[in-house]
C-alpha positions in Angstrom: -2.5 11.7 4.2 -6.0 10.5 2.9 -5.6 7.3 0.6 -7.3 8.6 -2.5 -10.0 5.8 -4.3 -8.2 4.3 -7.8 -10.5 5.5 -11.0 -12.1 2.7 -12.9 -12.7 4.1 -16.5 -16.0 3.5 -17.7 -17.4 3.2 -21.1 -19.9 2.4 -23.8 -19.6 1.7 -27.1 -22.8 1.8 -29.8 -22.2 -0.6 -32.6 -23.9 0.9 -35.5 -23.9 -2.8 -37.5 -26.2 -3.8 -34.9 -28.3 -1.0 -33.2 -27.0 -2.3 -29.8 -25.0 -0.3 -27.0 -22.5 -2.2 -25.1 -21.5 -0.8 -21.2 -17.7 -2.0 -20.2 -17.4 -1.8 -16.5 -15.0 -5.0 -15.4 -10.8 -3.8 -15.7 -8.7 -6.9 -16.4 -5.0 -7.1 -16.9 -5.8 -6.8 -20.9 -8.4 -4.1 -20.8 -11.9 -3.6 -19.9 -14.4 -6.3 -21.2 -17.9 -6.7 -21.4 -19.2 -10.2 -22.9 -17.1 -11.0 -25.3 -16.4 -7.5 -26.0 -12.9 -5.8 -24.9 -11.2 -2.8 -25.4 -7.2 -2.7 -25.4 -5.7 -0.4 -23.6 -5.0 1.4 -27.2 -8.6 2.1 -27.7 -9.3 -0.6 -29.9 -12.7 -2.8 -29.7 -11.9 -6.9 -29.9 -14.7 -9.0 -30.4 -13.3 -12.2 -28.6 -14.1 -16.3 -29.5 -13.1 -17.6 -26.3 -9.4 -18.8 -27.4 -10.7 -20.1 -30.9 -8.0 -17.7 -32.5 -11.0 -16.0 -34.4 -10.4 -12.8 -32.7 -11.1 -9.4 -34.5 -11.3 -5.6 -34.2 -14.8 -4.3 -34.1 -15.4 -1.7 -37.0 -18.2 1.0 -37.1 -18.4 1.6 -33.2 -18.2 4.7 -31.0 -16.5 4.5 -28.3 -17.9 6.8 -25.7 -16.5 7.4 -21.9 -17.9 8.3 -18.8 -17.3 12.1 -17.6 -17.4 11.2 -13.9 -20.8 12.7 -13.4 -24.4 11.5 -12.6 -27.4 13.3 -13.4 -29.8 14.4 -10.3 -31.2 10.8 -10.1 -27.6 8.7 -10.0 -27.5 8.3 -13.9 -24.3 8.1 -15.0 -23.6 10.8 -18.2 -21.6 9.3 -21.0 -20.4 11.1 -24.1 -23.3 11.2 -26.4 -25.5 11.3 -23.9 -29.2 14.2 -24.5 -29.1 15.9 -21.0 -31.9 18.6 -20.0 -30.5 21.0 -18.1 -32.1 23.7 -15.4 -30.4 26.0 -14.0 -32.2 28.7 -12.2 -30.7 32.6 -13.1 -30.1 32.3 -9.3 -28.0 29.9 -8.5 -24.7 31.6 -8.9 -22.9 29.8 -11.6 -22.3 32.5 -13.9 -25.1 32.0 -16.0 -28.1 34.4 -16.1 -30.0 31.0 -16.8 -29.1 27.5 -18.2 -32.2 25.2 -19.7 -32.6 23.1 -23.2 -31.4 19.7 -24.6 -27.3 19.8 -24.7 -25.4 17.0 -26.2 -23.0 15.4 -23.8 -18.9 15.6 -25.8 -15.4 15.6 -25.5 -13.8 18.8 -26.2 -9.9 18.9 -27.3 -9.6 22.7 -26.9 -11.0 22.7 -23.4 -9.5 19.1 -22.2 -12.9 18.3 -20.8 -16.7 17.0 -21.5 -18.5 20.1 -22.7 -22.7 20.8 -22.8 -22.8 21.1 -26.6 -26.2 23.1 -27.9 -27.5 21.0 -30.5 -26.8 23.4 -33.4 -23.2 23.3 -32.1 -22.9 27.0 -31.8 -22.5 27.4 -27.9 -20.5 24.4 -25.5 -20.3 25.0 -21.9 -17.6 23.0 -19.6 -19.6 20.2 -17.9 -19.2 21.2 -14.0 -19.9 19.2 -11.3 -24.1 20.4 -10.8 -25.3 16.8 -10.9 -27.9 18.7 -9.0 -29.6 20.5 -12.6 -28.8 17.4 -15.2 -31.1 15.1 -16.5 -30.0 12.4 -18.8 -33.1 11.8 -21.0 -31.4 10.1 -24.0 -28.2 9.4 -26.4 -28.2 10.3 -29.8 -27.3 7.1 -30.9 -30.8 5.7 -29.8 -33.0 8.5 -29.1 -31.8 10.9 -31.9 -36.0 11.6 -31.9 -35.3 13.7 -28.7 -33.6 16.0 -30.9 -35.8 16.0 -33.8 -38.2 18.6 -31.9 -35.2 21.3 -31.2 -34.0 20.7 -34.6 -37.0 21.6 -36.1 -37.2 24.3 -34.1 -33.5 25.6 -35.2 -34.3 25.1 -39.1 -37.9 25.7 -40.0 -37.2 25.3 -43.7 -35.6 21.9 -43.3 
């Protein structure tokens, strides 16, 4: 039987106090860190002061995780992330063809990262087609890559 490669859990988290986004990639006993950033293992964001005592929950942050897929260039897509997608009417997926901006989220219905459109009236299940994605943004610090399809969606706005 082939030994199968333990899942590290990645994740971000954009702290809207600061403008800043945080990447956690080291697992340790009480969570994953990053700095002096952690997040327990009930989803809760510490800001740690090195044994002072002074530890606290960080407020107004998004937690995002990785899906488990890279873009066509070895990007790895977070939640949040702006993908542009292309997806030729050929290439057999079921679509008669796939291109735009799609927002990169979680979907509770679908227990899985969906390709949201930005006027959140179509989501399609994020396959494995690292092959067509693009990551080109987040909306948490490229929300401008959006402005242009938004525009486009409400003229009057």
């Amino acid at each position: 039987m082939e030994k199968r490669e333990k899942k590290v859990r990645k994740y971000r988290a954009f702290d809207h106090d600061t403008g800043k986004m945080h990447y956690f990639h080291d697992q340790h006993e009480m969570g994953v860190c990053e700095g002096d950033w952690m997040i327990d293992f009930q989803g809760n964001i510490w800001e740690r002061h090195g044994g002072t005592g002074g530890d606290f929950i960080v407020e107004n942050v998004d937690l995002l995780e990785y899906t488990g897929h890279k873009d066509k260039y070895g990007i790895l897509i977070f939640e949040g992330d702006i993908v542009k997608i292309q997806v030729p009417k050929d290439d057999n997926m079921g679509f008669d063809e796939l291109k735009g901006k799609y927002i990169v989220e979680w979907a509770q219905v679908l227990s899985g990262f969906t390709l949201q459109t930005v006027d959140n009236k179509i989501a399609y299940s994020l396959y494995d087609t690292e092959d067509h994605f693009q990551v080109i943004g987040n909306v948490y610090e490229n929300p401008e890559i959006l402005k242009d399809v938004t525009e486009l969606l409400n003229p009057l706005k």
